[in-house]
N, CA, C and O of each residue as an XYZ file, in Angstrom:
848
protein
N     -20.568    -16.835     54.447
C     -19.967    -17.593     53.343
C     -19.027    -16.671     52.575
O     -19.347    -15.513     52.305
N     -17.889    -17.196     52.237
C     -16.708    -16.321     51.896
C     -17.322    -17.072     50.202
O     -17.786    -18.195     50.005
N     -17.045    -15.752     49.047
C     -17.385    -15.866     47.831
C     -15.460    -15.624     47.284
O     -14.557    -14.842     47.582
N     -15.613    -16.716     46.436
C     -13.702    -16.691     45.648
C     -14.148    -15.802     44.192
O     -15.166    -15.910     43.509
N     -13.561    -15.355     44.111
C     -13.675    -14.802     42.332
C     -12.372    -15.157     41.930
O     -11.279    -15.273     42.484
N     -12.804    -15.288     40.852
C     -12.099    -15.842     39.504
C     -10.814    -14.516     38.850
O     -11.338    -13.581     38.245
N      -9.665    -14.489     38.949
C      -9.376    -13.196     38.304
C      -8.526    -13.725     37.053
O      -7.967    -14.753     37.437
N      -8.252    -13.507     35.962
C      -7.270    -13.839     35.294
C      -5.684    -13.622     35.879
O      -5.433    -12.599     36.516
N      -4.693    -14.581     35.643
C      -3.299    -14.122     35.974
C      -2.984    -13.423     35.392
O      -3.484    -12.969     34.363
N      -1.752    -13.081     36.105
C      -0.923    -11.393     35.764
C      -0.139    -12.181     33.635
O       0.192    -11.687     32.558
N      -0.221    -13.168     34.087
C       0.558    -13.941     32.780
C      -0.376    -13.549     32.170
O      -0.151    -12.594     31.426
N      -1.473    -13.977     32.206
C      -2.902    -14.237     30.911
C      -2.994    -12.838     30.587
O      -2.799    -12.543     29.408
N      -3.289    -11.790     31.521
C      -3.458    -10.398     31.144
C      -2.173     -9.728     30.104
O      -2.363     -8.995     29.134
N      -0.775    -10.245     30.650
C       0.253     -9.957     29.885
C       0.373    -10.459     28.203
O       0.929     -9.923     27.244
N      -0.422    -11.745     28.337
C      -0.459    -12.024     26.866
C      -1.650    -11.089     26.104
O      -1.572    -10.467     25.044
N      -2.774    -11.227     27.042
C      -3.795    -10.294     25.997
C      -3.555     -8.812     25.739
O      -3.960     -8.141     24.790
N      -2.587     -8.327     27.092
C      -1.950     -7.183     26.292
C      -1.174     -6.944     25.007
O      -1.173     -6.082     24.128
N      -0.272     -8.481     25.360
C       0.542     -8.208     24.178
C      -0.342     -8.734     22.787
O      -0.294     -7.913     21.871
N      -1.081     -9.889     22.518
C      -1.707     -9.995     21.208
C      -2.889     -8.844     20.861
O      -3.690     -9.069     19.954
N      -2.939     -7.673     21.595
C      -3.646     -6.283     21.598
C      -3.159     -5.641     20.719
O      -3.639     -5.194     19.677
N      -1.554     -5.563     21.424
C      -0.591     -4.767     21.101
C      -0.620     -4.703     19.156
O      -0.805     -3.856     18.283
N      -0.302     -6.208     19.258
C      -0.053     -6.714     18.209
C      -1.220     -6.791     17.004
O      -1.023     -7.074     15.822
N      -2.266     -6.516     17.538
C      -3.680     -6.703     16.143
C      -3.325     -4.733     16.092
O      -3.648     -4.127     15.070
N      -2.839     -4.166     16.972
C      -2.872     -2.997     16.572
C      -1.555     -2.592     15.754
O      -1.617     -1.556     15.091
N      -0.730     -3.108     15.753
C       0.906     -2.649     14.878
C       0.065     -3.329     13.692
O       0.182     -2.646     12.674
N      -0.749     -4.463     13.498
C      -0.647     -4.906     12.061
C      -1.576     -4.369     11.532
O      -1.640     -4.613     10.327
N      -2.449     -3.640     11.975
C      -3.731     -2.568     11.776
C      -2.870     -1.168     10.603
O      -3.443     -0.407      9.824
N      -0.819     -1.318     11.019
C      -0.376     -0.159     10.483
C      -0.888      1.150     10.988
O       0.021      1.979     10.949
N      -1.860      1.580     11.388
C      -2.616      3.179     12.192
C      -3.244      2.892     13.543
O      -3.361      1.805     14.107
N      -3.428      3.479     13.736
C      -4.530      3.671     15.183
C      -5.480      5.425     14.619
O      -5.124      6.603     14.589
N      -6.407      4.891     14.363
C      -7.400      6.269     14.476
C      -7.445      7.519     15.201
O      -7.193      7.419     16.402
N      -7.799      9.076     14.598
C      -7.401      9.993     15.813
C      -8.609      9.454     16.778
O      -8.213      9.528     17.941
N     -10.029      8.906     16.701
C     -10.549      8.514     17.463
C     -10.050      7.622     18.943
O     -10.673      7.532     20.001
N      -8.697      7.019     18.571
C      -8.361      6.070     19.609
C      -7.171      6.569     20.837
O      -6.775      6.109     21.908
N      -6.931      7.559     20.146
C      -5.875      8.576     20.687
C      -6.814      9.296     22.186
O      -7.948      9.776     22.179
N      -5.854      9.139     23.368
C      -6.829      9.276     25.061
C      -8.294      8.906     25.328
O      -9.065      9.435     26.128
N      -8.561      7.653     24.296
C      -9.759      7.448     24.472
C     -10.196      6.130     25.656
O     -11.309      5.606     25.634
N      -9.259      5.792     26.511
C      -8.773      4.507     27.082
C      -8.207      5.866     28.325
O      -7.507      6.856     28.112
N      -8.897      5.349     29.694
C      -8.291      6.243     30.822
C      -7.318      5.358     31.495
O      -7.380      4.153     31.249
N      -6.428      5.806     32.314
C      -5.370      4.712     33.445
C      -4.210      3.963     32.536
O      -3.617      2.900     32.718
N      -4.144      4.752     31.697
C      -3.091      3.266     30.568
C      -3.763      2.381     30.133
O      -3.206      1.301     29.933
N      -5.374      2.550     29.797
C      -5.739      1.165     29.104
C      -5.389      1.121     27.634
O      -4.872      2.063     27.034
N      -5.790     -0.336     26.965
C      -5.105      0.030     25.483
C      -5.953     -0.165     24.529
O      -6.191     -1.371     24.454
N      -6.498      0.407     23.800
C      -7.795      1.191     22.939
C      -7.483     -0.019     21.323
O      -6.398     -0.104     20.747
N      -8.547     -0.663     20.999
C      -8.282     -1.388     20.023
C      -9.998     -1.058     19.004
O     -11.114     -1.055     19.524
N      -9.862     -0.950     18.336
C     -10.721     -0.209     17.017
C     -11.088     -1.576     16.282
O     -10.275     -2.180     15.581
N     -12.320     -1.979     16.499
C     -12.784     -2.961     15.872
C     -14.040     -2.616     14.510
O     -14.223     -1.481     14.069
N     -14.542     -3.445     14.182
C     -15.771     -3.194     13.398
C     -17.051     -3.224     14.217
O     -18.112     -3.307     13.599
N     -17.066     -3.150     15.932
C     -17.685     -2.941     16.668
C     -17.684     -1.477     17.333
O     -18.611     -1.078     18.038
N     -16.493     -0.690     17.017
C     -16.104      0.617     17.537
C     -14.816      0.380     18.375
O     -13.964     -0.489     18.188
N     -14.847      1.156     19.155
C     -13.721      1.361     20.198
C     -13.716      0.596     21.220
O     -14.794      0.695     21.807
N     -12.844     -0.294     21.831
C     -12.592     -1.076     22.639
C     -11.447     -0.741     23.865
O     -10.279     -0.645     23.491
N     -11.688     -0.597     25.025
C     -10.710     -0.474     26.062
C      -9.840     -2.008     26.340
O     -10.441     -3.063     26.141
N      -8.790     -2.010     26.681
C      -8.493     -3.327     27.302
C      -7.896     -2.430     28.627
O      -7.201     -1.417     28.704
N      -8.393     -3.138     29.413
C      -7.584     -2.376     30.764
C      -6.393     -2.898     31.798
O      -6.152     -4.097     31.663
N      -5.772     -2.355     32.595
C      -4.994     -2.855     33.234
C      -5.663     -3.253     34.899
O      -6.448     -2.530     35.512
N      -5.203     -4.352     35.303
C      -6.026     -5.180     36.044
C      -7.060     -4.290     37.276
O      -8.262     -4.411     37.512
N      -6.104     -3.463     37.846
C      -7.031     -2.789     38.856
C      -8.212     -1.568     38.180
O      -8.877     -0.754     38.821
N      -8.187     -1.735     37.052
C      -9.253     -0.889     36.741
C     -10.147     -1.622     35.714
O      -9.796     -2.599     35.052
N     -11.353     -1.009     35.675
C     -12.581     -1.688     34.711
C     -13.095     -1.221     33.963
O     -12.192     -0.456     33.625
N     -14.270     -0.878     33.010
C     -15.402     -0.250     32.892
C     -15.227     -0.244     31.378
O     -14.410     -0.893     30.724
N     -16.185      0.647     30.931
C     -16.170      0.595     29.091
C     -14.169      1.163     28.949
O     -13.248      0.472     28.512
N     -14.110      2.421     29.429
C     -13.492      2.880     29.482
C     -12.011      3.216     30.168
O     -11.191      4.087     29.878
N     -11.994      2.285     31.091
C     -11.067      1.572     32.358
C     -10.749      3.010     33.019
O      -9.628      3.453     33.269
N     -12.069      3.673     33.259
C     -12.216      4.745     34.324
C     -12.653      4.247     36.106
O     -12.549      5.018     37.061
N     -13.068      3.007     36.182
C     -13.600      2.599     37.217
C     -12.754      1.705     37.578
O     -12.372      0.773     36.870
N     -12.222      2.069     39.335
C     -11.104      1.265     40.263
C     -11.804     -0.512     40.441
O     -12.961     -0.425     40.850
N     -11.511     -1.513     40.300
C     -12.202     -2.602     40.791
C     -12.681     -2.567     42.228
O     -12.668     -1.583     42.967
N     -13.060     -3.661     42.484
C     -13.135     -3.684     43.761
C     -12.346     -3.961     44.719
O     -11.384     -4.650     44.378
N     -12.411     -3.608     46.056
C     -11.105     -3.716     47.215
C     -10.424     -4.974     47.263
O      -9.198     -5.068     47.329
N     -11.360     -6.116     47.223
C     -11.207     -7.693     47.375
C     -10.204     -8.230     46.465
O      -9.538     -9.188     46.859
N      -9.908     -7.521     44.754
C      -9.565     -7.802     43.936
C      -7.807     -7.114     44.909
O      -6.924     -7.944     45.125
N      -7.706     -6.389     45.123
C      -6.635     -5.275     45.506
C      -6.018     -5.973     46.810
O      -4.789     -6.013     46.861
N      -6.603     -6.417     47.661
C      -5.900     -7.203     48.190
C      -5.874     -8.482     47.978
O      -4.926     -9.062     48.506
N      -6.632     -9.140     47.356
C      -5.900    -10.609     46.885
C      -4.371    -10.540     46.032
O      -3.473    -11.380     46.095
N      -4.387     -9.330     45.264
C      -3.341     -9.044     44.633
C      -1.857     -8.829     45.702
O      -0.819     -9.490     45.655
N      -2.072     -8.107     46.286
C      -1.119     -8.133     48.207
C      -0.881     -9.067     48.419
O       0.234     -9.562     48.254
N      -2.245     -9.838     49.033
C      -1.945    -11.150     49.398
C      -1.237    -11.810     49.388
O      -0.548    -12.353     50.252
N      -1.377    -11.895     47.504
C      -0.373    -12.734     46.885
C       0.868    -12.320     46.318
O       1.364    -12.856     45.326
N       1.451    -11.218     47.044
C       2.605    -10.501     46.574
C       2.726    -10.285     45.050
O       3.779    -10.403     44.424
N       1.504     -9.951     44.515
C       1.818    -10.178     42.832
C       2.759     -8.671     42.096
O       2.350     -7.511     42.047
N       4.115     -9.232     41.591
C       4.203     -8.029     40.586
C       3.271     -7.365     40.099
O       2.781     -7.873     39.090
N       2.499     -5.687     40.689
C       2.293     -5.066     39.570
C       2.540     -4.157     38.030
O       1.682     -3.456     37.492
N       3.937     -4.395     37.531
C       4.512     -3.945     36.815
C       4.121     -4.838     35.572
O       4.338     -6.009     35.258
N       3.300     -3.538     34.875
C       2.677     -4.629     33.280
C       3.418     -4.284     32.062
O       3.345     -3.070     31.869
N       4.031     -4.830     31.264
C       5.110     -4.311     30.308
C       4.436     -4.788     29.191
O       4.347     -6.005     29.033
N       3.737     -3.683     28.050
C       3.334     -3.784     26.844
C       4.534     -4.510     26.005
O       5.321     -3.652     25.605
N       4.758     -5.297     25.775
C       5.431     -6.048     24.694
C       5.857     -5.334     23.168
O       4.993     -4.803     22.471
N       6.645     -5.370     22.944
C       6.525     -4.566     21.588
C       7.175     -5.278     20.750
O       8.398     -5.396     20.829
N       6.129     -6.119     19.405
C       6.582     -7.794     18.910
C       7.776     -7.080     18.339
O       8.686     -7.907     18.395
N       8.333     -5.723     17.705
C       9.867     -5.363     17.184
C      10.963     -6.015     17.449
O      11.801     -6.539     16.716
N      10.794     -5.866     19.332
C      12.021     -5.438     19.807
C      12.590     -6.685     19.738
O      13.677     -6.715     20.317
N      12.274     -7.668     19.270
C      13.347     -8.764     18.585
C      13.839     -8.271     17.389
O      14.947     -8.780     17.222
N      13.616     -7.680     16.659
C      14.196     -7.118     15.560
C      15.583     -6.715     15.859
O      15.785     -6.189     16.954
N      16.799     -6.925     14.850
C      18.077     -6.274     14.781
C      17.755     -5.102     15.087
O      16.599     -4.728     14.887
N      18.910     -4.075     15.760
C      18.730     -2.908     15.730
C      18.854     -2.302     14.785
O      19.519     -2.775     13.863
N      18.307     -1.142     14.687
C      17.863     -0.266     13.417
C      17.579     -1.230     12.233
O      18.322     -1.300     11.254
N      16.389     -2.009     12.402
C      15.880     -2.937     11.492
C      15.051     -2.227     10.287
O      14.752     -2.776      9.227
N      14.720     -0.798     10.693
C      13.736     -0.175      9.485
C      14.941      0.805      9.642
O      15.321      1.218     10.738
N      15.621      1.207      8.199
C      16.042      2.178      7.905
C      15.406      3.861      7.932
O      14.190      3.992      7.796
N      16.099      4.848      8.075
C      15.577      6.579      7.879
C      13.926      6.752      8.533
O      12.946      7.308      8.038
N      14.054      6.199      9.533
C      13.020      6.335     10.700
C      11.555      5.767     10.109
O      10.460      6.193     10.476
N      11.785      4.656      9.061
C      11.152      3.663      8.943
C      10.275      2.903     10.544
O      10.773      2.483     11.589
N       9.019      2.987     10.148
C       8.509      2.162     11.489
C       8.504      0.559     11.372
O       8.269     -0.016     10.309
N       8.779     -0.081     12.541
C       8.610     -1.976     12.503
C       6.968     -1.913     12.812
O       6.209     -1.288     13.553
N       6.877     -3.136     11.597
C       5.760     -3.719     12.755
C       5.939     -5.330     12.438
O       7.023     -5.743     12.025
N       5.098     -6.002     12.600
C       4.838     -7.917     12.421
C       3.871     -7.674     11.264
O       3.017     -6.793     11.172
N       4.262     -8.877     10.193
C       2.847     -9.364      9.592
C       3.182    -10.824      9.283
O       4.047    -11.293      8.544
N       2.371    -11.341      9.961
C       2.222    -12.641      9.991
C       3.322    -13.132     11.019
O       2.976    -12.945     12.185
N       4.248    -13.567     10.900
C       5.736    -13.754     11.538
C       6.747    -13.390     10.787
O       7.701    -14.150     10.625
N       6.692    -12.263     10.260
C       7.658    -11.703      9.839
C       7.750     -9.802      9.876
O       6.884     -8.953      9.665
N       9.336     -9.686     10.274
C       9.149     -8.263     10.079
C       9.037     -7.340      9.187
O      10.019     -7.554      8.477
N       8.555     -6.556      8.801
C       7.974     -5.509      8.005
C       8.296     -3.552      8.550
O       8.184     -3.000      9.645
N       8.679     -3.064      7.276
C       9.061     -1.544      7.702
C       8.136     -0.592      6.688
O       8.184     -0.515      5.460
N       7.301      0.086      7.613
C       6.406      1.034      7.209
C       7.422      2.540      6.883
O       8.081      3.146      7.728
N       7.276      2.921      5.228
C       8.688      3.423      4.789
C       7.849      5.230      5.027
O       6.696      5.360      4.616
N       8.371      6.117      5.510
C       8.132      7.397      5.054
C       8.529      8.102      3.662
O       9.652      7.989      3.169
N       7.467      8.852      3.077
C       8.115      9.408      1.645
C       8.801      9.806      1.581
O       8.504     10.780      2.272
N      10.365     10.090      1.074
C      10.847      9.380     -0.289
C      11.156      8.706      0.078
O      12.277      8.735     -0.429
N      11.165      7.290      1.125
C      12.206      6.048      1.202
C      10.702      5.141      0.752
O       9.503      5.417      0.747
N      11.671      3.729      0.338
C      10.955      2.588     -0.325
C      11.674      1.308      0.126
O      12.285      1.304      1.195
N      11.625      0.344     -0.571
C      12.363     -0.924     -0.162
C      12.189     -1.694      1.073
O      11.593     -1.154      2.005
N      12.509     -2.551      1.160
C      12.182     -3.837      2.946
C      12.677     -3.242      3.352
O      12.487     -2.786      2.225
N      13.637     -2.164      4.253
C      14.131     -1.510      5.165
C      13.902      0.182      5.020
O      14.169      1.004      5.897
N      13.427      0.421      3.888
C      13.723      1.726      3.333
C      14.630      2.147      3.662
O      14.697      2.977      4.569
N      15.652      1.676      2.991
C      16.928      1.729      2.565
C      17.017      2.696      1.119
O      18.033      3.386      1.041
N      16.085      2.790      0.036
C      16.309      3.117     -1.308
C      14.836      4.605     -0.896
O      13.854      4.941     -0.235
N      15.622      4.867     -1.736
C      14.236      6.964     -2.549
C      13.408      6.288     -3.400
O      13.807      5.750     -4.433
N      12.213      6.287     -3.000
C      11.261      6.790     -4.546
C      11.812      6.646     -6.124
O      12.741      7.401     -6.410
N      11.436      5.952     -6.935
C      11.593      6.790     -8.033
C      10.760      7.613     -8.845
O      10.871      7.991    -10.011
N       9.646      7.861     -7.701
C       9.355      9.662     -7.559
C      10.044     10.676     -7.288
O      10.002     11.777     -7.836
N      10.741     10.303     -6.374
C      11.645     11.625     -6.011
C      12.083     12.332     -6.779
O      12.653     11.983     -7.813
N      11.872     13.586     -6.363
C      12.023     14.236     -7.300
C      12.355     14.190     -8.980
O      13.251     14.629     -9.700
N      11.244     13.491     -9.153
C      11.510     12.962    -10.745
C      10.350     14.155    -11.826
O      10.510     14.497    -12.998
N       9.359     14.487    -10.957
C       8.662     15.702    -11.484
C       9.341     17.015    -11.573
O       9.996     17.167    -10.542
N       9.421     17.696    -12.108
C       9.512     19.065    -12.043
C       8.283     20.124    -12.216
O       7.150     19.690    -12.423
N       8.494     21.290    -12.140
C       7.829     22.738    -11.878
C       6.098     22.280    -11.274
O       5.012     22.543    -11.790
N       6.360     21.660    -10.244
C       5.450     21.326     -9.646
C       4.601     20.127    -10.352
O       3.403     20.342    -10.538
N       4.819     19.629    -10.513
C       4.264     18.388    -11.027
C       3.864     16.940    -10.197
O       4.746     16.672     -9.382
N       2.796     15.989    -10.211
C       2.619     15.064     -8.636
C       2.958     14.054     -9.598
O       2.591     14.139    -10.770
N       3.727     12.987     -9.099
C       4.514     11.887     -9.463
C       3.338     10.952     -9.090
O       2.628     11.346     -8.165
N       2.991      9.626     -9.744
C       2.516      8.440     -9.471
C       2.806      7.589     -9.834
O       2.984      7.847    -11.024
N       3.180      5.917     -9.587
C       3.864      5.282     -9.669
C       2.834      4.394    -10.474
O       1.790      4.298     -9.828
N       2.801      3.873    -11.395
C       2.171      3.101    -12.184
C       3.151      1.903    -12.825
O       4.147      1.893    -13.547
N       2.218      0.778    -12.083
C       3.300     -0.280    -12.923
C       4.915     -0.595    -12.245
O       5.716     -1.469    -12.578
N       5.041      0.509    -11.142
C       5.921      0.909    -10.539
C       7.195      1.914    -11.765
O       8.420      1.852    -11.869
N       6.215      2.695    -12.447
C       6.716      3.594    -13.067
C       6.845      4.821    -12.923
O       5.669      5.102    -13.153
N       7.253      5.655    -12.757
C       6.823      7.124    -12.656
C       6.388      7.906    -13.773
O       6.947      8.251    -14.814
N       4.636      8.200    -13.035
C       4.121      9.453    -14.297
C       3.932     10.548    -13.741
O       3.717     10.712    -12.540
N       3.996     11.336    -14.535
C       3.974     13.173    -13.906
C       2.414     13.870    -14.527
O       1.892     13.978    -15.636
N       2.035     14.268    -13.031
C       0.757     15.272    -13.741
C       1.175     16.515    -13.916
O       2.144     16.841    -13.231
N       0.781     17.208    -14.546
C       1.350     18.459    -14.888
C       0.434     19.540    -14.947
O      -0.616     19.495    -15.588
N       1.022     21.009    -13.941
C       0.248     21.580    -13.844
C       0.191     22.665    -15.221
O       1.308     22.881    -15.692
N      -1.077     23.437    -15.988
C      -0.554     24.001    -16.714
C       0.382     25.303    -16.580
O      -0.007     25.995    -15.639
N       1.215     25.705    -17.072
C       1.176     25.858    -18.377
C       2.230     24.528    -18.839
O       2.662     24.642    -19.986
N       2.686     23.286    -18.074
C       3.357     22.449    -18.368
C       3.411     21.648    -18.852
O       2.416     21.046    -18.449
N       3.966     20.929    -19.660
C       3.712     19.520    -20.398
C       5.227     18.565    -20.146
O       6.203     18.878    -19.466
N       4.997     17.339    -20.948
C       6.209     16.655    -21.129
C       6.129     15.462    -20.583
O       4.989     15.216    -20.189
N       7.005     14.510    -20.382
C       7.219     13.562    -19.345
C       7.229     13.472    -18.231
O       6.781     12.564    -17.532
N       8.119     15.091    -17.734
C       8.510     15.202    -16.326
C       7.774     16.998    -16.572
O       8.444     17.972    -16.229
N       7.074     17.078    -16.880
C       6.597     18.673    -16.975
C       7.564     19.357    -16.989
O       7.840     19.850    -15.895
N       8.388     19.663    -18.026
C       9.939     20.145    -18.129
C       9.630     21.041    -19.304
O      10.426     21.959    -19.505
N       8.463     20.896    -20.210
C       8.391     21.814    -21.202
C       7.161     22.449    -20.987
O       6.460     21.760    -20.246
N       6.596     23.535    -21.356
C       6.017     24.978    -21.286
C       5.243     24.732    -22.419
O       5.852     24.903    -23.475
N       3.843     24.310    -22.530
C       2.742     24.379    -23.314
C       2.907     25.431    -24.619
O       3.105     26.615    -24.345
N       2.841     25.085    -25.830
C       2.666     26.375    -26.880
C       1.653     26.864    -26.801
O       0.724     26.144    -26.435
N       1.440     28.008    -27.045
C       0.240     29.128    -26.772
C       0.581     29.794    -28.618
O       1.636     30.195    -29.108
N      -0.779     29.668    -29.219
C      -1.041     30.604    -30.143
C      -1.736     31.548    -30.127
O      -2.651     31.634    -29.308
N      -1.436     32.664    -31.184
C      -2.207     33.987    -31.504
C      -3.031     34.058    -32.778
O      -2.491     34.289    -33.859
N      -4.448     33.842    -32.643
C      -4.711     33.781    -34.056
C      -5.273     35.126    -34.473
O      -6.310     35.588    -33.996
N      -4.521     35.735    -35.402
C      -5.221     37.531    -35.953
C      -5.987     37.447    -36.462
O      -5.992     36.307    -36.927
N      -7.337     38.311    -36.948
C      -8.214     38.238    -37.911
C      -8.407     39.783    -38.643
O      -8.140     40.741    -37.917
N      -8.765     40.008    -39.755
C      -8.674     41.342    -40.374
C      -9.721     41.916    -39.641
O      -9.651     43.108    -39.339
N     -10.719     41.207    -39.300
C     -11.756     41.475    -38.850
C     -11.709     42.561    -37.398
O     -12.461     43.478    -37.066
N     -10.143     41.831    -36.571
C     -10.221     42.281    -35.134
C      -8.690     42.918    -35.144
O      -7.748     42.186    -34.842
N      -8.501     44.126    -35.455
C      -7.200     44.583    -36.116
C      -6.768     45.093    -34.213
O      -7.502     45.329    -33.254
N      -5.480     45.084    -34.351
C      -4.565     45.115    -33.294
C      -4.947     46.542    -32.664
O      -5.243     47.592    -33.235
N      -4.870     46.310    -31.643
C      -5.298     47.823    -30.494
C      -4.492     48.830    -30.541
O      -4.938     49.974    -30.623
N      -2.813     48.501    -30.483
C      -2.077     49.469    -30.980
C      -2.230     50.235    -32.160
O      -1.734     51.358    -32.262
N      -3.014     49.592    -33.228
C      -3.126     50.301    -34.589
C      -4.688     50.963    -35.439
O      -5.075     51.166    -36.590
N      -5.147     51.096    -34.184
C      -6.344     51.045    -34.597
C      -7.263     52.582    -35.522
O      -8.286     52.626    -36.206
N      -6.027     53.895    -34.976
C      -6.576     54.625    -35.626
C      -6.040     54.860    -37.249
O      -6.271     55.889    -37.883
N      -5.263     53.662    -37.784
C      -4.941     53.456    -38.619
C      -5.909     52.637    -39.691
O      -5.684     52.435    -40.884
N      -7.119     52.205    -38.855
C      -8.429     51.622    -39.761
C      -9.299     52.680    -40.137
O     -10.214     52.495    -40.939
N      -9.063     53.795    -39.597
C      -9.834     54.570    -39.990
C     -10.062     55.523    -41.103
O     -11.204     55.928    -41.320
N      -8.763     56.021    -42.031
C      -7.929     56.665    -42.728
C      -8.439     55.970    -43.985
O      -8.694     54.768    -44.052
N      -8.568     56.892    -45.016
C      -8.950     56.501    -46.421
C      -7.949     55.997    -47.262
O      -6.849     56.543    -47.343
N      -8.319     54.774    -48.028
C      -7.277     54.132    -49.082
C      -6.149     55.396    -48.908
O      -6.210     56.429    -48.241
N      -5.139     54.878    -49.767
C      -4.102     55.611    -50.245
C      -3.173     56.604    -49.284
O      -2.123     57.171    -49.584
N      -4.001     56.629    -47.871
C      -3.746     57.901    -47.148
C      -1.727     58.181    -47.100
O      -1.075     59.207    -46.903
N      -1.384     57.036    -47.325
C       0.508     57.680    -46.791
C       0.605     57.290    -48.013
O       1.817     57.410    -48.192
N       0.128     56.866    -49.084
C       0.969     56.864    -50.553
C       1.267     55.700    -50.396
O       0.542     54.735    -50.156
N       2.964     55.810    -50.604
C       3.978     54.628    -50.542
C       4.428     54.244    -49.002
O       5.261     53.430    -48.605
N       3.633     55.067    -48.351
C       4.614     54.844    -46.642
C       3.419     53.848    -46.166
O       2.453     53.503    -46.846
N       3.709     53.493    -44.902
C       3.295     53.008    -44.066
C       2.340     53.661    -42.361
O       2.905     54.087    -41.354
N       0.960     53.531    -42.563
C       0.877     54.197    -41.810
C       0.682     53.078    -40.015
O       0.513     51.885    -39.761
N       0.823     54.243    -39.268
C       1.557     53.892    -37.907
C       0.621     54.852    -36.606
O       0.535     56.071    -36.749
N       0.097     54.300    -35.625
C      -0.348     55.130    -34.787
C       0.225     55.500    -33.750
O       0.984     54.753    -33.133
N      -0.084     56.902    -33.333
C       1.307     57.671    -32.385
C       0.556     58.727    -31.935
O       0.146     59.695    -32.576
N       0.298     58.246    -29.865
C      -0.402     58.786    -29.232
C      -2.296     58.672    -30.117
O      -3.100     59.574    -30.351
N      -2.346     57.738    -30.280
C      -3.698     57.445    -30.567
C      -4.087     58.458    -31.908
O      -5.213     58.887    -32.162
N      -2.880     58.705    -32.658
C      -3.229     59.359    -33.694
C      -2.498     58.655    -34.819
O      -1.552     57.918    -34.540
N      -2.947     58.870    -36.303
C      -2.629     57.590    -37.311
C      -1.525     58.848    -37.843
O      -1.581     60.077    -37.817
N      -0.710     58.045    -38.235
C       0.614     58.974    -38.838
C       1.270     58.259    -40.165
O       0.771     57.136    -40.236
N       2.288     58.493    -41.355
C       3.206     57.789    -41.919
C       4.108     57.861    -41.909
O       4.807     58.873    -41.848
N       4.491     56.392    -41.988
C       5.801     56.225    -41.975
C       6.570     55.915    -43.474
O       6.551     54.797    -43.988
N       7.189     56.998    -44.030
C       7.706     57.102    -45.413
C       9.161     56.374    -45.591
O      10.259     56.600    -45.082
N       8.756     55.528    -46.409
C      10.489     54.808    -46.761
C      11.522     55.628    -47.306
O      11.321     56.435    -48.214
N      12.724     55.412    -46.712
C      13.896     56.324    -47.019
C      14.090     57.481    -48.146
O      14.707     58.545    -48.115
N      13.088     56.660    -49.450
C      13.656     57.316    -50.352
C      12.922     58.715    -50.471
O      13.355     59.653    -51.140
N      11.388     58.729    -49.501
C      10.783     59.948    -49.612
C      11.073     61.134    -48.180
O      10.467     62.165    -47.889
N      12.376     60.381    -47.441
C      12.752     61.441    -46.268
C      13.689     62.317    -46.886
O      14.175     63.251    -46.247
């Protein structure tokens, strides 16, 4: 008794490649997990089940590491079938250069869409950020409201971190200056009318004009 199996057509496989294709452009990423995780050209789709192979017809398995069987391989002969499988790519109806400054296409819903690299923005990314360079001296831009705010690293402040934090000195009699210190030591009155001054770690005066 001769047994028939059932295979899907080269059409049916071509569509489930391509609506594959397509849950994965509108996904926007593919995981480093999904990257050679599919052997023979199969095409790796990341569900909330894990990792999924879809394979190309003569091969099978979790992983589309395993050849089918012979029967499958020559019915395919048989029937003179094109094996040439062409991933679809829903873009390439898109105008050319439909995403501006190496903007990526993808579909959402039935319409096209351009995934913009930083600094481009806009439906084509066509337009910069108005982050771009809108921070200064290192400062990270965030768009709020579609506004730009600047964090600022210290010693910076401002709008755009453009101004330099004030820093005070507060003296106390208590904690007299290091340069002058053997000048705390010296009894009332010691220079008179002068000023005394330390020089080489020794307290000295300094006499106003009228006593040089």
């Amino acid at each position: 008794m001769i047994h028939h199996h059932s295979y899907p057509s080269v059409s049916t496989l071509i569509i489930i490649l391509f609506l594959s294709s397509l849950q994965l452009i509108q996904s926007n990423s593919i995981s480093n997990e999904c990257l050679d995780y599919c052997s023979n050209d199969g095409l790796c789709i990341e569900n909330n089940n894990g990792l999924k192979c879809i394979c190309l017809p003569e091969w099978t398995g979790h992983r589309c590491d395993s050849p089918r069987d012979s029967s499958l391989t020559k019915q395919m002969y048989n029937s003179q079938v094109d094996m040439t499988f062409v991933r679809n790519n829903p873009c390439d109806s898109a105008p050319a250069g439909y995403c501006k400054n190496t903007g990526i296409c993808f579909v959402e819903g039935a319409a096209f869409k351009c995934f913009c690299p930083y600094p481009y923005t806009g439906e084509y990314c066509e337009d910069l950020s108005d982050c771009f360079d809108y921070c200064l001296n290192n400062g990270i831009c965030k768009l709020e409201s579609n506004n730009p705010k600047c964090v600022c690293s210290p010693p910076w402040t401002g709008n755009r971190c453009q101004k330099l934090e004030a820093t005070t000195t507060v003296a106390t009699q208590s904690t007299p200056s290091t340069t002058n210190i053997p000048c705390t030591y010296v009894p009332p009155g010691y220079c008179n009318s002068g000023t005394c001054i330390a020089v080489n770690n020794q307290a000295r005066c300094q006499c106003p004009p009228e006593f040089l």
